[in-house]
N, C-alpha and C positions, 0 to 999 in steps of 0.2 A: 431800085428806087433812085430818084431823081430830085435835084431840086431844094425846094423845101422839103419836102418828105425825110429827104434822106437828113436832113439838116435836123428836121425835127425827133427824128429816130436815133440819130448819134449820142443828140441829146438828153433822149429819154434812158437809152443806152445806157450812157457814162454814167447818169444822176443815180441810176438803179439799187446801187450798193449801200444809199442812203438810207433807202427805204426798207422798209420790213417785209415786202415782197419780194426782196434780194435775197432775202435772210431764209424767209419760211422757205424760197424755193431750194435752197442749199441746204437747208435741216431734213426738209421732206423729200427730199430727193427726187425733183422733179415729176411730184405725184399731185398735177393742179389738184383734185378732187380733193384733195384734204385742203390745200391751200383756201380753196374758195368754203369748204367747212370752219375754219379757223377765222376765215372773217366775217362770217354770217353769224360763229359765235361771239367775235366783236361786238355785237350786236347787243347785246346781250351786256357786256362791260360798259356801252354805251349810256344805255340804260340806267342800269345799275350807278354809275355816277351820276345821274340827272335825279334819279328818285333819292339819292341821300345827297350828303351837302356836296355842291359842288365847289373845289376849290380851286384855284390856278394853274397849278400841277396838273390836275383830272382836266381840266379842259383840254390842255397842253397833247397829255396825251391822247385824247381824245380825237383835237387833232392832227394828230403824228398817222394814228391808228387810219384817220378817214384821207389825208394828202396820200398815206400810201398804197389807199385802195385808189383810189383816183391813178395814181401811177400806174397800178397795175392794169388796172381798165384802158387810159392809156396805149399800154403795152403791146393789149389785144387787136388792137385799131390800127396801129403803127409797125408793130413788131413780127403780126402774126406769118409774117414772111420767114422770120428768121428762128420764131418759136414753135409754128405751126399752130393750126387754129385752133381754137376752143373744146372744152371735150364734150361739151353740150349747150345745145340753145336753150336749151332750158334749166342748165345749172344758170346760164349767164343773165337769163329773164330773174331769177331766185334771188339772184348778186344783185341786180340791179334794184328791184325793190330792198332789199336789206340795206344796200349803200343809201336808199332813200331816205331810208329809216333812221339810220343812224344820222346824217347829213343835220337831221329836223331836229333829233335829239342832241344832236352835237352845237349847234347853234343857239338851242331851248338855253344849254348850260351858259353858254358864251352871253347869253340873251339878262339872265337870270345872275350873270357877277356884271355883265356892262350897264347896263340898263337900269339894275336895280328893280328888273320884275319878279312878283309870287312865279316859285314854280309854274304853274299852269298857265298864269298871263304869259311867261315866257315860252310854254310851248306851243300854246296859240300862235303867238307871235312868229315862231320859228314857221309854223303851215301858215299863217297868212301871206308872211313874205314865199316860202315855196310856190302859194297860186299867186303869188305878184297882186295880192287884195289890199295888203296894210302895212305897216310899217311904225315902229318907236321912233320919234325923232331926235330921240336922245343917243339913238346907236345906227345914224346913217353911215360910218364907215361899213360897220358889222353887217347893215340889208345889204349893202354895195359888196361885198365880199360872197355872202349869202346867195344872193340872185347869179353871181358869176360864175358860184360852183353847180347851183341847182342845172343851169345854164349847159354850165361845162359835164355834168353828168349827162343828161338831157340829147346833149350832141352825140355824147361818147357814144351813148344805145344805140338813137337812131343810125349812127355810122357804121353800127355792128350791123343794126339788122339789116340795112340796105347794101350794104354789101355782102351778107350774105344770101339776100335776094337776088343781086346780080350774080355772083358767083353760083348759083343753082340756076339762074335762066340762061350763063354760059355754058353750064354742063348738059345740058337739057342734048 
């Protein structure tokens, strides 16, 4: 690595131990497949705070729970040099929609204490802004954060899959 890359890998590097993908991969002992289990059941806690009350705390970790799947995703894009790749393209298809889900529902919450929307206006709200249709004008920091991560997920994939499009038309 070169450059920015390597600059942006350092960084992703050092930040690591912050996140909870630092954590699981040291508890699980370098077994992604449970790792990427553990956040898809995320999924699921994501949820489960959006459908009862949501409170400050729960958003909170909520977003701890999605910045550090974003890291790990990340990771894959940046790191797979140093980690080795993926253990499946369609565990990582599986991950991607689950992060989507949660992302919609994690925002729903955020949508629903900022905003001051009904549950379901705020989940609406949460997929408008994902297809970039609509928007509260009363939580334009929150669409501005929203669209950046939609965004930055959005990248992350297509970076995976395109390179490992090109890395299979290398191998050919």
């Amino acid at each position: 690595m070169k450059g920015i890359e390597w600059l942006t890998a350092t960084l992703l590097y050092l930040a690591w131990p912050l996140f909870l993908s630092f954590w699981l991969r040291v508890i699980l002992k370098n077994r992604p497949s449970l790792t990427i289990d553990f956040y898809v059941g995320c999924v699921a806690v994501t949820v489960a705070i959006w459908w009862w009350t949501p409170t400050l705390p729960r958003a909170i970790l909520c977003s701890y729970i999605s910045l550090s799947t974003v890291l790990a995703l990340l990771h894959v894009v940046f790191l797979s040099k140093v980690f080795g790749d993926v253990e499946s393209a369609e565990r990582s298809l599986v991950l991607f929609i689950c992060n989507v889900r949660r992302i919609v529902f994690m925002f729903s919450i955020w949508y629903e204490l900022e905003a001051d929307l009904t549950k379901w206006d705020a989940l609406l709200t949460a997929l408008l802004v994902l297809g970039t249709l609509g928007y509260p004008p009363q939580a334009k920091a929150l669409v501005g954060v929203q669209i950046a991560t939609d965004f930055l997920l959005l990248a992350i994939f297509l970076a995976h899959l395109v390179g490992r499009v090109g890395y299979q038309e290398r191998n050919k």
